[in-house]
N, CA, C and O atoms as CSV, one atom per row, in Angstrom:
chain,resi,resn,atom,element,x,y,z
A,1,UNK,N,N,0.845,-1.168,0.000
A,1,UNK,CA,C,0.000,0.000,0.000
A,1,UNK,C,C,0.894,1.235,0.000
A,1,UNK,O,O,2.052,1.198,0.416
A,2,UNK,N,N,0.158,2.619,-0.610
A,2,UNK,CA,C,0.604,3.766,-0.224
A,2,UNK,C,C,0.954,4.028,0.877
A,2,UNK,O,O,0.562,3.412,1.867
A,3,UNK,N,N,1.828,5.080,0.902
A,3,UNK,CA,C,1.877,6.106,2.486
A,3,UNK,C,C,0.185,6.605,2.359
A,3,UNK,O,O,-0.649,6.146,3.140
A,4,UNK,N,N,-0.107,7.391,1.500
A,4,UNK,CA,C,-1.589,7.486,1.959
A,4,UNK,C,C,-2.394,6.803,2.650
A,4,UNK,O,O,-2.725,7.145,3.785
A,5,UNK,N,N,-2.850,5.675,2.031
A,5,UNK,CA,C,-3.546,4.606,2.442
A,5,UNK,C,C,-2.918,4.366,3.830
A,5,UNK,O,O,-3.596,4.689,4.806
A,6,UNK,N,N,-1.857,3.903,3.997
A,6,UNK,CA,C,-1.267,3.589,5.195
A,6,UNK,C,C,-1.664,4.903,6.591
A,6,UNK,O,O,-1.986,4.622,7.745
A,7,UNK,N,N,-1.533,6.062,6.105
A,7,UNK,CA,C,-1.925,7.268,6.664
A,7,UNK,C,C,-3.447,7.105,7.021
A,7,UNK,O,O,-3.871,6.978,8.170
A,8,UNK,N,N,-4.226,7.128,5.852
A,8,UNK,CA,C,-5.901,6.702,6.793
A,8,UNK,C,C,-6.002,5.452,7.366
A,8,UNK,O,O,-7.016,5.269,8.040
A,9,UNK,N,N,-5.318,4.663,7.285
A,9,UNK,CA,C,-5.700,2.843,7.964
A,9,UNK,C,C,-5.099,3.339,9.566
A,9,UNK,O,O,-5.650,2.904,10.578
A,10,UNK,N,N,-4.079,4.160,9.634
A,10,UNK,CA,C,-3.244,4.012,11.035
A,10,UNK,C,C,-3.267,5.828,11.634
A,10,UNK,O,O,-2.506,6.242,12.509
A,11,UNK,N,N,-3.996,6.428,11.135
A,11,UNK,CA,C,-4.317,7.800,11.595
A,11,UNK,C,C,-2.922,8.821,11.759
A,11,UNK,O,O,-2.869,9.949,12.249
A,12,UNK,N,N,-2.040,8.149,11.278
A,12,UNK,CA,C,-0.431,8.578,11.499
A,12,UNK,C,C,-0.500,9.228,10.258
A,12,UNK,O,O,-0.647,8.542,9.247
A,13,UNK,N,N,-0.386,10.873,10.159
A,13,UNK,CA,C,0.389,11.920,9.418
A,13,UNK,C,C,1.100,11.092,8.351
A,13,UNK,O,O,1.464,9.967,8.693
A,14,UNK,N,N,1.429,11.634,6.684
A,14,UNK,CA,C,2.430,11.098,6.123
A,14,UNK,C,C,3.645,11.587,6.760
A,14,UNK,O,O,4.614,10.828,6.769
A,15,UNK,N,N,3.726,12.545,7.204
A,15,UNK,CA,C,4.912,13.055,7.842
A,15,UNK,C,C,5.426,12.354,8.978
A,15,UNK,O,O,6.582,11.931,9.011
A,16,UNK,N,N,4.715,12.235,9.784
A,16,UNK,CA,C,4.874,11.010,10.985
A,16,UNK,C,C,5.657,9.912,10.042
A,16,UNK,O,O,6.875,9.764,10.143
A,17,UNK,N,N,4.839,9.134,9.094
A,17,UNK,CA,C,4.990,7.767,8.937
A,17,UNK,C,C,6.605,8.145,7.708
A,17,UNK,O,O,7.035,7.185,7.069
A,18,UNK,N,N,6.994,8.921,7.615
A,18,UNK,CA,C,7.966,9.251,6.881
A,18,UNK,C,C,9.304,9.487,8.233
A,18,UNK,O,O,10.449,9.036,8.211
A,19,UNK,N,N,8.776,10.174,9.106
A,19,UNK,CA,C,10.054,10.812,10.498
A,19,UNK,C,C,10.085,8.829,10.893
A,19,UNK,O,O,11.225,8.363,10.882
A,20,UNK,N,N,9.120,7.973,11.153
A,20,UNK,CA,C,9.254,6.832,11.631
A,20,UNK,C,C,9.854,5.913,10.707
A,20,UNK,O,O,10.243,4.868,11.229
A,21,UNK,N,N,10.058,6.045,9.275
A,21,UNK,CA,C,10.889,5.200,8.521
A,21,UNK,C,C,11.890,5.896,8.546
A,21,UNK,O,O,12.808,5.078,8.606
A,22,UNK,N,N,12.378,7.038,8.538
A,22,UNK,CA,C,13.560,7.478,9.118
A,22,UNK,C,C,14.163,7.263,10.543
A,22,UNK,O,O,15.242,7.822,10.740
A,23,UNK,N,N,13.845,6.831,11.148
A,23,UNK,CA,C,14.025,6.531,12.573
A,23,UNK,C,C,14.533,4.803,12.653
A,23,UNK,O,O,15.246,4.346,13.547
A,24,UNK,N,N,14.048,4.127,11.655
A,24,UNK,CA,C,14.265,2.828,11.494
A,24,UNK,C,C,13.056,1.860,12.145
A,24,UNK,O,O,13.186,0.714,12.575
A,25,UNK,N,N,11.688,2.783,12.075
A,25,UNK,CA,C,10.742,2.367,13.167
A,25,UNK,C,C,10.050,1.103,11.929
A,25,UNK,O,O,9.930,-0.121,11.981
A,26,UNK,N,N,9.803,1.856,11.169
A,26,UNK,CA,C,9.229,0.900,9.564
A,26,UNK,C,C,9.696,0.906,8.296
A,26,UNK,O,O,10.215,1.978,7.985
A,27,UNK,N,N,9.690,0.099,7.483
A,27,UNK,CA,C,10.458,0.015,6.626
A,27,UNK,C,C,9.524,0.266,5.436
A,27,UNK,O,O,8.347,-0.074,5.550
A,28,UNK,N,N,9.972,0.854,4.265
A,28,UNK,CA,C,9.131,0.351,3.118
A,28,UNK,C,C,9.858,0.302,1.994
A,28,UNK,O,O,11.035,0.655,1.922
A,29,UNK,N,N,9.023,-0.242,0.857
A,29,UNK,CA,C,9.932,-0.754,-0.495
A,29,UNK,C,C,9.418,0.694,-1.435
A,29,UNK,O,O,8.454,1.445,-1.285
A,30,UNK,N,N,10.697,0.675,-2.584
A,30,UNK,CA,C,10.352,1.532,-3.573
A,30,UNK,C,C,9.797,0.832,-4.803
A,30,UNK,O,O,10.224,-0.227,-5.263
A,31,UNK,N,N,8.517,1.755,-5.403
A,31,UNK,CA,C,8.367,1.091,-6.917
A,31,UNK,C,C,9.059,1.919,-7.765
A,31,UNK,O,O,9.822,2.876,-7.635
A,32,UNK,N,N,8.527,1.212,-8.780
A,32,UNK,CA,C,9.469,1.820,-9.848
A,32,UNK,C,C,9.368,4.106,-10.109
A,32,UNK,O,O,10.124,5.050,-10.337
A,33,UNK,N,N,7.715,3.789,-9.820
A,33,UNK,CA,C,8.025,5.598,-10.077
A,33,UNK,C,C,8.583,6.003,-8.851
A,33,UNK,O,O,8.658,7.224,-8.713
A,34,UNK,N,N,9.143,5.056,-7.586
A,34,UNK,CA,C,9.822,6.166,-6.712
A,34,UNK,C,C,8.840,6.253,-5.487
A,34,UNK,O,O,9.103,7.046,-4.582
A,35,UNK,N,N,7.891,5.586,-5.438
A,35,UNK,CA,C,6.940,5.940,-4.280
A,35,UNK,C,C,6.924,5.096,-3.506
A,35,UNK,O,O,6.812,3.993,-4.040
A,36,UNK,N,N,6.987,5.076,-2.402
A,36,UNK,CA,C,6.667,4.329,-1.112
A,36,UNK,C,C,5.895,3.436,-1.222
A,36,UNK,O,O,4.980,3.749,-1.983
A,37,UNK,N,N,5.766,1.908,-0.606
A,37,UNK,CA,C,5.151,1.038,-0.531
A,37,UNK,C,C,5.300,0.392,0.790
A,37,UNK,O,O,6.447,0.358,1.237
A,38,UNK,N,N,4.319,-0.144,1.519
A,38,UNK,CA,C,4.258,-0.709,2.644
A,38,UNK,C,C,3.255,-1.720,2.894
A,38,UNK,O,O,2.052,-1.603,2.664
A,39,UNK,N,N,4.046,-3.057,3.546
A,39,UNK,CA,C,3.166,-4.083,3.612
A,39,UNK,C,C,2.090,-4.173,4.060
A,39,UNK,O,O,1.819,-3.131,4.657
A,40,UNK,N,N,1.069,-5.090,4.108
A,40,UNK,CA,C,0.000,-4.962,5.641
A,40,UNK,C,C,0.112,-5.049,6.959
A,40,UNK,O,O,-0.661,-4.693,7.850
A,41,UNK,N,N,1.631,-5.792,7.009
A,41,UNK,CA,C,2.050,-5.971,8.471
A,41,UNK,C,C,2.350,-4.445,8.706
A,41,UNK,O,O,1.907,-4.160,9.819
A,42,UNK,N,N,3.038,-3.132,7.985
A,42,UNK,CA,C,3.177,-1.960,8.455
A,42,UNK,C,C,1.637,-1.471,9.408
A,42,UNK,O,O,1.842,-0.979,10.518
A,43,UNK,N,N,0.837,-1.555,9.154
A,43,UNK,CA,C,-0.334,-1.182,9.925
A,43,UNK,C,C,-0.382,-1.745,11.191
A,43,UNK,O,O,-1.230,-1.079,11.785
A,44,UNK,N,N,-0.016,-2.467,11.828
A,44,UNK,CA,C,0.388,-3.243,12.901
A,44,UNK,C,C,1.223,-2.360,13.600
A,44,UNK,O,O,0.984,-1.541,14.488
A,45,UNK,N,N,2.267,-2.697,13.012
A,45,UNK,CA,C,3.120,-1.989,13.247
A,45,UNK,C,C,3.630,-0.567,13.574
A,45,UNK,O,O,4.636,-0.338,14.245
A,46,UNK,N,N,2.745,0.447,12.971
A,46,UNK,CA,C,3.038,1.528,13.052
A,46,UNK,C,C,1.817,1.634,14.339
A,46,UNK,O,O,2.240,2.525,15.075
A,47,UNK,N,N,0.421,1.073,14.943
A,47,UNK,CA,C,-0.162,1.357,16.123
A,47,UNK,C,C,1.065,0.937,17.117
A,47,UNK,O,O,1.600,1.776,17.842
A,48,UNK,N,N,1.552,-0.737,17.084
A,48,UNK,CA,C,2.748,-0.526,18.225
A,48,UNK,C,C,3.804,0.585,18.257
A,48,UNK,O,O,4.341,0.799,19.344
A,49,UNK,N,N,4.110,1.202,17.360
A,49,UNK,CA,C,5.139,2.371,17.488
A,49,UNK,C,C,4.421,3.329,18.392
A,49,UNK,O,O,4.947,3.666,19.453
A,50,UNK,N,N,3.079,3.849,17.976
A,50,UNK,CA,C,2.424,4.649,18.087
A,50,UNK,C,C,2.144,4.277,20.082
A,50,UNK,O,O,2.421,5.104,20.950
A,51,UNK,N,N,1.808,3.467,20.245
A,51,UNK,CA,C,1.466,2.894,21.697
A,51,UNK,C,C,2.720,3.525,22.377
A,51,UNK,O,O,2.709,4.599,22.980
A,52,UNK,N,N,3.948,2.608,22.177
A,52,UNK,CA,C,5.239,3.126,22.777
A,52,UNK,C,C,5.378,4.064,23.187
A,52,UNK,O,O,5.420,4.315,24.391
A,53,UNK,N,N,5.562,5.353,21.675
A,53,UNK,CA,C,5.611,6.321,21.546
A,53,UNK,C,C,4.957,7.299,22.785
A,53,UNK,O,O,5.613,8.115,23.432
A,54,UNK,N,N,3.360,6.986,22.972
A,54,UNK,CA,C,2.357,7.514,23.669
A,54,UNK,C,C,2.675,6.750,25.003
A,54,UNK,O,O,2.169,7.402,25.916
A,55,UNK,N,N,3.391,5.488,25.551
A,55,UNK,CA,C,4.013,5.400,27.154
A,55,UNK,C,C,5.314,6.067,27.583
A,55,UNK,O,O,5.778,5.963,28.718
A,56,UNK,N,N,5.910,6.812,26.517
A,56,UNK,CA,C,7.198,7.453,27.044
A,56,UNK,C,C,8.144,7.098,26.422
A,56,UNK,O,O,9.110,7.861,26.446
A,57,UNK,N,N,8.278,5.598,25.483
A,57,UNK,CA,C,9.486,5.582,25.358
A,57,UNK,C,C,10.287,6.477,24.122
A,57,UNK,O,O,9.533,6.900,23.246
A,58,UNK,N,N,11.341,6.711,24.017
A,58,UNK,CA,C,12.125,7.015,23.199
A,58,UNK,C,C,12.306,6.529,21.390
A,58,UNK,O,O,13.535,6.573,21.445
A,59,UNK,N,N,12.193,6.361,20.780
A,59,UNK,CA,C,12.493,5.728,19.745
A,59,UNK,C,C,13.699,5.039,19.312
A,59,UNK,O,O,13.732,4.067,18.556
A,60,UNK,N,N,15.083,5.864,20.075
A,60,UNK,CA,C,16.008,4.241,20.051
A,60,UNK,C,C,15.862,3.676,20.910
A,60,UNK,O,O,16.735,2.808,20.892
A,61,UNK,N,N,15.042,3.534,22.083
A,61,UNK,CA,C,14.663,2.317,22.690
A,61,UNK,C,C,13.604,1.766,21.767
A,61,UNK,O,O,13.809,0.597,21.440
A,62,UNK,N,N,12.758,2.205,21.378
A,62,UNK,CA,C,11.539,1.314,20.557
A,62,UNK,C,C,12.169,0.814,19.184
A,62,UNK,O,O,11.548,0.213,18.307
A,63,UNK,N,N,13.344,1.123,19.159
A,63,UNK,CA,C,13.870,0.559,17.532
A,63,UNK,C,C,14.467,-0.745,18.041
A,63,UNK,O,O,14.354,-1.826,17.463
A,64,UNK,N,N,15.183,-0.507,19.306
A,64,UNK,CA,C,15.505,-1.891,19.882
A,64,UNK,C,C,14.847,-2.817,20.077
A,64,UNK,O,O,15.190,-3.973,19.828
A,65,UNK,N,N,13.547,-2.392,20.666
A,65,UNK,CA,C,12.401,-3.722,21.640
A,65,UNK,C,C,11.325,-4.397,19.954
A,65,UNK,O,O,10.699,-5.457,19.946
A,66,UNK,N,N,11.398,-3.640,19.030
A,66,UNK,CA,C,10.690,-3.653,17.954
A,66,UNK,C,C,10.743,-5.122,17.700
A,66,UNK,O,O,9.685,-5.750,17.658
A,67,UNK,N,N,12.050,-5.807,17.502
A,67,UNK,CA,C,12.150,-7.393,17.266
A,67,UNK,C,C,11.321,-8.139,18.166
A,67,UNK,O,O,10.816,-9.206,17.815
A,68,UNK,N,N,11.156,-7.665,19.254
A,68,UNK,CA,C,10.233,-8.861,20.572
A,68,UNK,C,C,8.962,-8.600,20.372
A,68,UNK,O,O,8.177,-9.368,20.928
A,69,UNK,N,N,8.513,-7.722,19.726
A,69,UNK,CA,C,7.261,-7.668,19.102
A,69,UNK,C,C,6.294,-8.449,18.211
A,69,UNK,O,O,5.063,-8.473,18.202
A,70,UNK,N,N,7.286,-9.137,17.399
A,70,UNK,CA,C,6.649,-10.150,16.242
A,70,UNK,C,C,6.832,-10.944,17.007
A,70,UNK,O,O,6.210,-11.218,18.033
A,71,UNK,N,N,7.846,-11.445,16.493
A,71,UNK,CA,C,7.940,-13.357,17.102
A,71,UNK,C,C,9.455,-13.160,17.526
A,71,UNK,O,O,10.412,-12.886,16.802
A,72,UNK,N,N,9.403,-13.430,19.265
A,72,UNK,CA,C,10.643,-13.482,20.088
A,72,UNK,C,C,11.315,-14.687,19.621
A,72,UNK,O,O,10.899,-15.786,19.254
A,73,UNK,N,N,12.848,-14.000,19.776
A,73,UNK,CA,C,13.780,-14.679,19.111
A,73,UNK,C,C,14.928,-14.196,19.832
A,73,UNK,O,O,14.868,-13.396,20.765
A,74,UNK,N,N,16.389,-14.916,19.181
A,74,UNK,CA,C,17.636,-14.413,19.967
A,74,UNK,C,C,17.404,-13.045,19.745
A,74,UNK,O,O,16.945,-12.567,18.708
A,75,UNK,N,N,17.759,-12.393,20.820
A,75,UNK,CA,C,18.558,-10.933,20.635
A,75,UNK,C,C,19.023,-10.101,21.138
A,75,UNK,O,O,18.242,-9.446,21.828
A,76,UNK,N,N,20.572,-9.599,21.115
A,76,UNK,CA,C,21.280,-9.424,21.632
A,76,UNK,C,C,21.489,-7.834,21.271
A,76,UNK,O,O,21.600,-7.424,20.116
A,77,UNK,N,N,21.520,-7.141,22.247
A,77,UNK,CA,C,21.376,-5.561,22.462
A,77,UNK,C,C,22.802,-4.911,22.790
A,77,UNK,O,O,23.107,-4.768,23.974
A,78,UNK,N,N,23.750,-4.483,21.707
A,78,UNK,CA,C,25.443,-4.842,22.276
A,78,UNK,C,C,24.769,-3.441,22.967
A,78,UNK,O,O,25.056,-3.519,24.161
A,79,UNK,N,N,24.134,-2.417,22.770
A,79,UNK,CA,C,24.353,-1.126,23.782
A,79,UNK,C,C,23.309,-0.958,24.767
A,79,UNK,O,O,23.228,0.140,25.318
A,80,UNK,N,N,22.399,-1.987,25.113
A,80,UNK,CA,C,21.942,-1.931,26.739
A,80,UNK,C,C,22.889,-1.233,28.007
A,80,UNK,O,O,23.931,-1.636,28.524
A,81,UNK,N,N,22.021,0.045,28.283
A,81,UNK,CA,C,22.904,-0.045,29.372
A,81,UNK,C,C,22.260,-0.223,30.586
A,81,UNK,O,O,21.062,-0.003,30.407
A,82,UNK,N,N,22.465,-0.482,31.601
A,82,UNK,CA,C,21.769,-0.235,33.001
A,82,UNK,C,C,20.897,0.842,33.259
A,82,UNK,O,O,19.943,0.589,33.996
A,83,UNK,N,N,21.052,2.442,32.645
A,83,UNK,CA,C,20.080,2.901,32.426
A,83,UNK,C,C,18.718,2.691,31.832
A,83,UNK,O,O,17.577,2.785,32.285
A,84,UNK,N,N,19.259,2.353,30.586
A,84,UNK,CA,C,18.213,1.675,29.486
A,84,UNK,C,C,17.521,0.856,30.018
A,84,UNK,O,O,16.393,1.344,30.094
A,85,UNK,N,N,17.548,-0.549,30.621
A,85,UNK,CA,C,17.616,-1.349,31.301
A,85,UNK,C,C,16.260,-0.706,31.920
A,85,UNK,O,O,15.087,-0.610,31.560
A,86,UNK,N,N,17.007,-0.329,32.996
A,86,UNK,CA,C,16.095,0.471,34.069
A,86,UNK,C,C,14.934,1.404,33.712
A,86,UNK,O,O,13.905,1.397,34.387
A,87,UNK,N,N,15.102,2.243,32.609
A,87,UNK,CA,C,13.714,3.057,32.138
A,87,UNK,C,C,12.619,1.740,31.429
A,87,UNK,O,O,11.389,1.794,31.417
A,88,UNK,N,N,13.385,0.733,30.939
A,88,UNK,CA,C,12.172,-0.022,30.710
A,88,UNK,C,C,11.513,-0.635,31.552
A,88,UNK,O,O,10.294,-0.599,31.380
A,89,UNK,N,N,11.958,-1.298,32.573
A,89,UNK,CA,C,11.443,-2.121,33.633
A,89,UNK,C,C,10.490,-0.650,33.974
A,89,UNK,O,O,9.278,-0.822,33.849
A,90,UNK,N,N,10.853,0.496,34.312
A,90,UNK,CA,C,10.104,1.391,35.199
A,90,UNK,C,C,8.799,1.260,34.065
A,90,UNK,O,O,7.839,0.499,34.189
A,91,UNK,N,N,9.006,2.066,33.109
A,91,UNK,CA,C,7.889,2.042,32.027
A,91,UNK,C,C,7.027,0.732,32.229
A,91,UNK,O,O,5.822,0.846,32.451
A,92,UNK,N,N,7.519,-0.289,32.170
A,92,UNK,CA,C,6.699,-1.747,31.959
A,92,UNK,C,C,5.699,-1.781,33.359
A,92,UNK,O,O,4.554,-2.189,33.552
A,93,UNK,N,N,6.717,-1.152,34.211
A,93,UNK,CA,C,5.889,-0.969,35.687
A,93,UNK,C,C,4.711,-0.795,35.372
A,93,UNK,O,O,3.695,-1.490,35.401
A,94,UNK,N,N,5.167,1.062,34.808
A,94,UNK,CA,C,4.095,2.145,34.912
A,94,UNK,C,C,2.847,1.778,33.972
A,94,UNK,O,O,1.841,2.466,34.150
A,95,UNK,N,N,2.785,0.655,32.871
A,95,UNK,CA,C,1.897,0.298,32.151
A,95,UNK,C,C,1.234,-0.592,32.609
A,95,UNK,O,O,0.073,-0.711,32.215
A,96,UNK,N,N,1.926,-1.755,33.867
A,96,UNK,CA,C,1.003,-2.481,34.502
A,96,UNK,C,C,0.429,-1.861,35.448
A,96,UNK,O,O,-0.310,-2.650,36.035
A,97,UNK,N,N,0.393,-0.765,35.927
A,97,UNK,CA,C,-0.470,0.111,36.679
A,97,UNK,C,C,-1.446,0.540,35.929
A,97,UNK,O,O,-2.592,0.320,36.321
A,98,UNK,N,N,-1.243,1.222,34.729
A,98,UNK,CA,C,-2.245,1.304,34.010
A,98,UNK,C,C,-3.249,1.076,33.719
A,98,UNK,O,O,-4.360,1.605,33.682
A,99,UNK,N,N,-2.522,-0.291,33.371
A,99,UNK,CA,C,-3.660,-1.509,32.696
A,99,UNK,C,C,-4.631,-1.836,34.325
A,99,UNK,O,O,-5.830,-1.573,34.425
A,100,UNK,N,N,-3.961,-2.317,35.231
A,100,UNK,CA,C,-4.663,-2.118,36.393
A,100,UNK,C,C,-5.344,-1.281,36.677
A,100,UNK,O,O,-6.301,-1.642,37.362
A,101,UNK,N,N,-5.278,-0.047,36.404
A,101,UNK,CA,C,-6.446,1.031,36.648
A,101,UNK,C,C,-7.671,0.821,35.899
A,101,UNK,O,O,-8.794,0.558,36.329
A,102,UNK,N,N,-7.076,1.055,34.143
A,102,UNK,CA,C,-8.326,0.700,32.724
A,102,UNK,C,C,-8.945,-0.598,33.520
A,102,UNK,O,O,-10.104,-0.528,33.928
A,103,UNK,N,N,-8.104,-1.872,33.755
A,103,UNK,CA,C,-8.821,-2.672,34.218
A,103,UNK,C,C,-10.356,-2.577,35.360
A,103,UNK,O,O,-11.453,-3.111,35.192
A,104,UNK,N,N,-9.877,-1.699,36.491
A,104,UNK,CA,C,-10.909,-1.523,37.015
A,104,UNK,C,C,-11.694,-0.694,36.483
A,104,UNK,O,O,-12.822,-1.188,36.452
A,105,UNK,N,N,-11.665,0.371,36.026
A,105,UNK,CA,C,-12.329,1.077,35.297
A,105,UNK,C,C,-13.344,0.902,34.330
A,105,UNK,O,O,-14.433,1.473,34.393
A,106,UNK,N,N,-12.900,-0.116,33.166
A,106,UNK,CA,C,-13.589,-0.906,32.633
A,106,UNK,C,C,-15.153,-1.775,33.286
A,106,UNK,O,O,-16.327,-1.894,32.935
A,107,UNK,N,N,-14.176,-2.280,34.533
A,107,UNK,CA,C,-15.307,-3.519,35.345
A,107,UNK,C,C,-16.597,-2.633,36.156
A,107,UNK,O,O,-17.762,-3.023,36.242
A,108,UNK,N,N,-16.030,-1.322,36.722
A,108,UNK,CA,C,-16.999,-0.635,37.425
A,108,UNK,C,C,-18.144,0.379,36.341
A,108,UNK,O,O,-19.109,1.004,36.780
A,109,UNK,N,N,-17.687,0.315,34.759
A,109,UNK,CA,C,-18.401,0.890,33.650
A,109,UNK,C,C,-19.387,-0.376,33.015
A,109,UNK,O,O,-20.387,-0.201,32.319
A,110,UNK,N,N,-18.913,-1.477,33.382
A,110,UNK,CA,C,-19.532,-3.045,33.401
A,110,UNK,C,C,-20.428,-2.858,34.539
A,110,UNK,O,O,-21.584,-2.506,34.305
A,111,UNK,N,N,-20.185,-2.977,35.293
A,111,UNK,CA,C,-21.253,-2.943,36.664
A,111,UNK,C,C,-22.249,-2.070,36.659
A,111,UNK,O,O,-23.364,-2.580,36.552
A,112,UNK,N,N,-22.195,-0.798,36.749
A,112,UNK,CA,C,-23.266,0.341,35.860
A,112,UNK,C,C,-23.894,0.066,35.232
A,112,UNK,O,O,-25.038,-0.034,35.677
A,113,UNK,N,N,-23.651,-0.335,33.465
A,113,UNK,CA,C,-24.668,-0.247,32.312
A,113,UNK,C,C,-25.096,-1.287,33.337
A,113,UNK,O,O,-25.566,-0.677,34.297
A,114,UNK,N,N,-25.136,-2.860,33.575
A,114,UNK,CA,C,-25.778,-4.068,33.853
A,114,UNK,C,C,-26.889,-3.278,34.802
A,114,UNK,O,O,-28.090,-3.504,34.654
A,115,UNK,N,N,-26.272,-2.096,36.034
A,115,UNK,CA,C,-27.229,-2.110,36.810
A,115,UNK,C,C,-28.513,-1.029,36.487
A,115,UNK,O,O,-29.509,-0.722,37.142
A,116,UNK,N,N,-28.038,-0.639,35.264
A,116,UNK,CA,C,-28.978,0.740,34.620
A,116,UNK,C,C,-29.532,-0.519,34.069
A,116,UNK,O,O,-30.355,-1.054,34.812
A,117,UNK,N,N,-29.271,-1.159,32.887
A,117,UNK,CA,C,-30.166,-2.056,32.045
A,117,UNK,C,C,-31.074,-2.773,33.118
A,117,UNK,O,O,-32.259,-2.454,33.032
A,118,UNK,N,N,-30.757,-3.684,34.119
A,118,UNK,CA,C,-32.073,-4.178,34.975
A,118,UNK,C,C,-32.719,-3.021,35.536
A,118,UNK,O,O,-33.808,-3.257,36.060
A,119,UNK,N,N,-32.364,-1.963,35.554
A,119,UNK,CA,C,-33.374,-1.141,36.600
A,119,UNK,C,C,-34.631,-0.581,35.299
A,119,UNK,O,O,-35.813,-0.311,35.510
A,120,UNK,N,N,-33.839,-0.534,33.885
A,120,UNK,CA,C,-34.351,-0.338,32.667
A,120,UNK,C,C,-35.929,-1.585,32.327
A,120,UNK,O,O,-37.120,-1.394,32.080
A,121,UNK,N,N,-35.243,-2.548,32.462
A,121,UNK,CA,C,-36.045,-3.963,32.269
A,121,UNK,C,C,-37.115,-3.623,33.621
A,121,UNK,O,O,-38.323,-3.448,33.462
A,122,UNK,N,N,-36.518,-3.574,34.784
A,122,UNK,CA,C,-37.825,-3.523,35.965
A,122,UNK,C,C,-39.039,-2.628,35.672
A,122,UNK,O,O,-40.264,-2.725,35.751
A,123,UNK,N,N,-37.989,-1.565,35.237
A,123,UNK,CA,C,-39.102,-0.232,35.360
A,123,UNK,C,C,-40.738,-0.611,34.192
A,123,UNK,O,O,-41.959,-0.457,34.180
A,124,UNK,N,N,-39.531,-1.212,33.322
A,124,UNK,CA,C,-40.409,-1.308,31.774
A,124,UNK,C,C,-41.338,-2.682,32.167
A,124,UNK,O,O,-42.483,-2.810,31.733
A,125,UNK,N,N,-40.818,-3.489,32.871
A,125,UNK,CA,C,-42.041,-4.596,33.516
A,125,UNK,C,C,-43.142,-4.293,34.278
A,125,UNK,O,O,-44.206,-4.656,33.776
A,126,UNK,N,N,-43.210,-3.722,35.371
A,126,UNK,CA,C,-44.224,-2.563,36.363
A,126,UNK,C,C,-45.014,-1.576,35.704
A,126,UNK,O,O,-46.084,-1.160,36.147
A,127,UNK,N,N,-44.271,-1.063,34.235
A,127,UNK,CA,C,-45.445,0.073,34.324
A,127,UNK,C,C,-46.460,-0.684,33.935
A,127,UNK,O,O,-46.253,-1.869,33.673
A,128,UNK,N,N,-48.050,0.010,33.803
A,128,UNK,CA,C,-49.405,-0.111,32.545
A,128,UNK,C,C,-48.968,-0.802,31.467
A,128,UNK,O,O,-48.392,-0.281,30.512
A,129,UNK,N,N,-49.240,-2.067,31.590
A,129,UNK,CA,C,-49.181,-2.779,29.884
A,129,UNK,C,C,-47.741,-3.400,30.411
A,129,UNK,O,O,-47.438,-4.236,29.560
A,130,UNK,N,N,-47.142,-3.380,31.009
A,130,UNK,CA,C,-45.777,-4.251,30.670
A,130,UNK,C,C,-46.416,-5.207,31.303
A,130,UNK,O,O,-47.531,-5.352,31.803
A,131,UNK,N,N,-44.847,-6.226,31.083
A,131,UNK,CA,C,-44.926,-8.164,31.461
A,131,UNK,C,C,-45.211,-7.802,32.734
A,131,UNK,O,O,-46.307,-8.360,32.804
A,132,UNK,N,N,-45.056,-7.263,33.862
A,132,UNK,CA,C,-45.473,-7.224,35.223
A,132,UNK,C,C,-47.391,-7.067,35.492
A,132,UNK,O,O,-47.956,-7.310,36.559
A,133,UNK,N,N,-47.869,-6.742,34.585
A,133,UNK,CA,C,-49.422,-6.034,34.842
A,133,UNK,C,C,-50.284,-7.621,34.708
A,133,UNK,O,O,-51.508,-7.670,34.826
């Protein structure tokens, strides 16, 4: 596909999706007139950039972690440092907190509609003419 196309499927700017193949975030092939081409796996791909991107990390950290993304395999990081190291574990933290929050969040927006919909169903059974009369 186009950068266009790729641009409305993944809401990412051509400009974005141009600074991120410069970055080494995605790759794409040239055709013959010279224009950009990108697989279907790029659409994937460019929301995980995009996720990263939006928890903090950096982009040469996300150019690194990018391989454990598809399908984990050897890989060996010669410039990990203990810093590096360390902002990810924190980040990975800070996203399982997250997700722990959305999580509850989610369940108590679950609990609501269920308890609006039966109070919905009661009301509509009791009045004149409903299944209750």
């Amino acid at each position: 596909m186009r950068i266009g196309e790729l641009s409305d499927r993944t809401g990412a700017s051509r400009r974005l999706l141009r600074y991120y193949e410069e970055q080494g975030l995605i790759v794409s092939s040239r055709c013959a007139n010279g224009y950009r081409s990108y697989d279907e796996a790029t659409v994937d791909r460019v929301a995980q950039v995009r996720g990263l991107l939006d928890a903090g990390l950096p982009t040469r950290i996300i150019r690194q972690i990018l391989p454990c993304l598809d399908k984990p395999r050897a890989i060996h990081f010669p410039d990990a440092t203990p810093e590096m190291l360390a902002a990810l574990e924190e980040e990975r933290d800070r996203m399982t907190a997250r997700i722990r929050c959305l999580t509850r969040n989610r369940d108590a927006i679950t609990e609501y509609l269920e308890a609006v919909r039966a109070g919905a169903r009661a009301d509509a059974a009791s009045a004149p003419g409903g299944d209750g009369s």
